[in-house]
N, C-alpha and C positions, 0 to 999 in steps of 0.2 A: 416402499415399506408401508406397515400397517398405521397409519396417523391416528388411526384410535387409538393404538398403545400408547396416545402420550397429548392422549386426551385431558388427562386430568392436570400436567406439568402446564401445557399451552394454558388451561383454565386460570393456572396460578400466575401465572406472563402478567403480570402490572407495568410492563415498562420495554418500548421498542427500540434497540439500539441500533444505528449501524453503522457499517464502516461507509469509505466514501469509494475510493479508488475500486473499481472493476464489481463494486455494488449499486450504488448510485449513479457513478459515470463511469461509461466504459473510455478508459486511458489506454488501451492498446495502442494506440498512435501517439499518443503524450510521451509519456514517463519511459518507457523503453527505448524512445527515437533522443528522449533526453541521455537516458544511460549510454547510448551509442555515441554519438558526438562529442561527449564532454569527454568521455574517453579517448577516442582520437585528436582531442583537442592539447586532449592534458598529455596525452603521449609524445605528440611533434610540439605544442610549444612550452610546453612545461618543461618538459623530458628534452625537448630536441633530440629524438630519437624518430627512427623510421615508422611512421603509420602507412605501410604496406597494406594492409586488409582492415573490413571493417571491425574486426573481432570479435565483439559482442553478439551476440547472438540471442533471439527467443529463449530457447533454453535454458541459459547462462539464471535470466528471470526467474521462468517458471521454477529452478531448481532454486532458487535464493528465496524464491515468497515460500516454501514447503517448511522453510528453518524458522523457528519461534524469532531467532533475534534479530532478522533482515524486515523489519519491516517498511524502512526508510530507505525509499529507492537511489537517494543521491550517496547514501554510505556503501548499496549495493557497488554501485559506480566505483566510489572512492578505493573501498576494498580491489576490488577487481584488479584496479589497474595500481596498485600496492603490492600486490602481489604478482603482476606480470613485470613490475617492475623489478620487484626483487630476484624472478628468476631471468633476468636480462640482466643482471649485474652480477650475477650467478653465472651462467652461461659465455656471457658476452656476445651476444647477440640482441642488435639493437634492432629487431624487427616486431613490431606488435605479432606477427604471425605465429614468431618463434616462441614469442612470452606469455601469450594470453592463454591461461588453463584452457582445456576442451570443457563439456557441461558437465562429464562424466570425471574430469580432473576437480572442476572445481565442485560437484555434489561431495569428494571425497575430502577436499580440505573444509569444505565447512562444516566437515566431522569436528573438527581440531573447536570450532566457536561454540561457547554456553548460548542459553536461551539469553543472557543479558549480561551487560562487558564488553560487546562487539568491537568497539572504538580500541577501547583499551588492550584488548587481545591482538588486533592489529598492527598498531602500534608498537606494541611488544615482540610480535616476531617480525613482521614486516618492514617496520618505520611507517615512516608519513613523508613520503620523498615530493609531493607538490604541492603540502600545508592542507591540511583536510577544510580547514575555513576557506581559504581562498576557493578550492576546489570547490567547495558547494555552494560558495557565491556565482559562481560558471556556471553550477547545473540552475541554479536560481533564475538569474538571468535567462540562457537558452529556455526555460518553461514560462517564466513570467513576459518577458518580450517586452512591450510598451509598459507593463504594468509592474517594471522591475526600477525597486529607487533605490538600491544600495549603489555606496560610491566605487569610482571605478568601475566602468564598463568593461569589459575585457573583450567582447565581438562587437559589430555592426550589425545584431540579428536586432530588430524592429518588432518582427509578428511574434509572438510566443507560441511555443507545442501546442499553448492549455486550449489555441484554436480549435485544434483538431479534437479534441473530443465531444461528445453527446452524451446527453441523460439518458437512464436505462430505469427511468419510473415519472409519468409524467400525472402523479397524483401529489396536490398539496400535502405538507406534512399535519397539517391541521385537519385533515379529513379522514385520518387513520385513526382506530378507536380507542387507542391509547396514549400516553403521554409520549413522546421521541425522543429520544438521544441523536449525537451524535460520539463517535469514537474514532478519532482517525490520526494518521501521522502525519497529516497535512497540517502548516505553518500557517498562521490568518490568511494572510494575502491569498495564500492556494486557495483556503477551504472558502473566502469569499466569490471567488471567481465558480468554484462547482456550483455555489448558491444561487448564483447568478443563473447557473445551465439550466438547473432543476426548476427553477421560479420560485427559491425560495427565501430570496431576499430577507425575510421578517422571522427567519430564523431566531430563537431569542439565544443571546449568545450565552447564555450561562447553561444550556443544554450541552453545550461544545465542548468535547476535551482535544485538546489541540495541545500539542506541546509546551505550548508558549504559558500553560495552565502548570508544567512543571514535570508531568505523567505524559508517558510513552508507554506504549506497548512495546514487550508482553506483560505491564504492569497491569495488577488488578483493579490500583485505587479508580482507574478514569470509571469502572461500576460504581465503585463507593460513591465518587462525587457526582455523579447523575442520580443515582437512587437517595442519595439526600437530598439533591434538588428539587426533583419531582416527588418527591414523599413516597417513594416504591421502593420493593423489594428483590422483585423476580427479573429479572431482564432475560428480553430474547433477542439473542444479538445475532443479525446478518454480517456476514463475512465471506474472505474467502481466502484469507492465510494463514500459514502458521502462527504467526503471534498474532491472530486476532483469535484464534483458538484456544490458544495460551491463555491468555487473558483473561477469559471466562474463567476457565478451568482453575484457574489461580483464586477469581473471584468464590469460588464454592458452591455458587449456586445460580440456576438458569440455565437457558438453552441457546446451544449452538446452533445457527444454520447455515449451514454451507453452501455457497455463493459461486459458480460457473466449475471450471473441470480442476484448478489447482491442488482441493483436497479430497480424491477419489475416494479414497476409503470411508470418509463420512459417511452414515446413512440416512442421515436427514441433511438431504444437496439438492439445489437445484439448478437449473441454469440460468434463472432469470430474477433477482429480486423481487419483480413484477409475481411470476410464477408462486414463488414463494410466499409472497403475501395469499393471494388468493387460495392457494391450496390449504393453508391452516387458519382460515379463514379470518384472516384479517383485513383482509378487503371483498367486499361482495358484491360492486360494481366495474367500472372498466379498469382495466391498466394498458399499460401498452410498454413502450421500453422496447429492447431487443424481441424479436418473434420468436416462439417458438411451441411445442409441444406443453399444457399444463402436466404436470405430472412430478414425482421425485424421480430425481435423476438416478441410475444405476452405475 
């Protein structure tokens, strides 16, 4: 697209927000290898039913981050296997193979979920058949690893996922020409662990909207409480879900940018954080992160 035409919006940009997951650090090997196992975990020892196949699938993902109200991967999970359960008790067939939606089954029921209510909607038609708390102390645990202190263990996994991933911008946030946000659906512990990735330890924590602040996406106030923080107005928020879309759009005013291949239709996308900063020039020295072509994405 033409970046001039939105020359004069960027000029009014007083404030940089971004998300964390698959902007900051790319979690393809994290958070989805979490939604895989807890599922199978929760299915044979939760369920004590047949975990025949892995079930989950990439797609399963990609089709849950496109919805405003999936932003939180461990409810992704939860739902999931809520609802394979319930057509396993439906059916009678105690097979994850037989119960788990296809991406194309489950794109269609989470027609059935608002942008916000997720939990509740579930619950409502599905049940909560393995205690969604318990359940997402298990996805906790499997991702935190050594770095998990709620009680009761429930595996012997030691390393956590959060190993496996990598920064995807290796520029301090103090060196960016505007003041920083963050905005994400990551819980302290997580979001200290990515700060750790990034090198940005001295993150000042009153920038953070982290749930444990109250706000969740696709809510708009986590704008509100950073632009009162930093004394700004405009935010240009990198992303690259549906409710980090939302969010904005909820907020009234600023600019969306869209962050790897999730939300194609955007026209202002990129593939790279890194990319993105440089292209609308908010960075004018190096970046590095994932490789790839500068340019807006098509």
């Amino acid at each position: 697209m033409n970046h001039a035409s939105l020359t004069p919006q960027l000029e009014e940009g007083d404030l940089l927000v971004f998300d964390v997951d698959g902007v900051l650090i790319d979690t393809r090997r994290s958070y989805p290898s979490v939604i895989r196992a807890a599922i199978q975990w929760g299915w044979r020892r939760m369920l004590g039913l047949e975990a025949d196949c892995t079930g989950f699938e990439l797609e399963h993902f990609r089709v849950s981050k496109r919805h405003p109200g999936f932003n939180d991967d461990y409810d992704i999970a939860w739902v999931l296997l809520s609802v394979s359960a319930a057509r396993s008790r439906k059916s009678g067939d105690r097979r994850l193979s037989r119960s788990m939606p296809s991406p194309e089954e489950w794109e269609s029921i989470l027609k059935e979920f608002p942008a916000e209510g997720v939990v509740f909607q579930t619950m409502g038609r599905y049940g909560d058949p393995v205690g969604r708390d318990r359940f997402r102390a298990l996805c906790e645990e499997m991702y935190l690893g050594e770095h998990f202190f709620g009680s009761g263990r429930q595996t012997s996994l030691k390393r956590g996922l959060w190993h496996q991933e990598n920064p995807l911008l290796d520029v301090h946030w103090s060196e960016l020409p505007l003041p920083v946000g963050i905005y994400t659906g990551r819980f302290l512990p997580e979001l200290r662990l990515a700060l750790i990735r990034l090198g940005w330890e001295d993150f000042p924590p009153d920038r953070a909207v982290t749930p444990e602040t109250g706000i969740s996406k696709p809510s708009p106030e986590g704008f509100s409480r950073l632009c009162e923080v930093t004394g700004t107005r405009f935010p240009v928020y990198f992303g690259d879900t549906g409710s980090d879309r939302e969010s904005l759009r909820g907020f009234g005013r600023g600019i969306f940018v869209a962050v790897g291949g999730l939300l194609p239709e955007e026209t202002l996308r990129f593939e790279t954080v890194s990319e993105a900063l440089l292209n609308l020039g908010f960075l004018k020295g190096r970046v590095s992160g994932e490789s790839g072509s500068t340019g807006c994405a098509r």
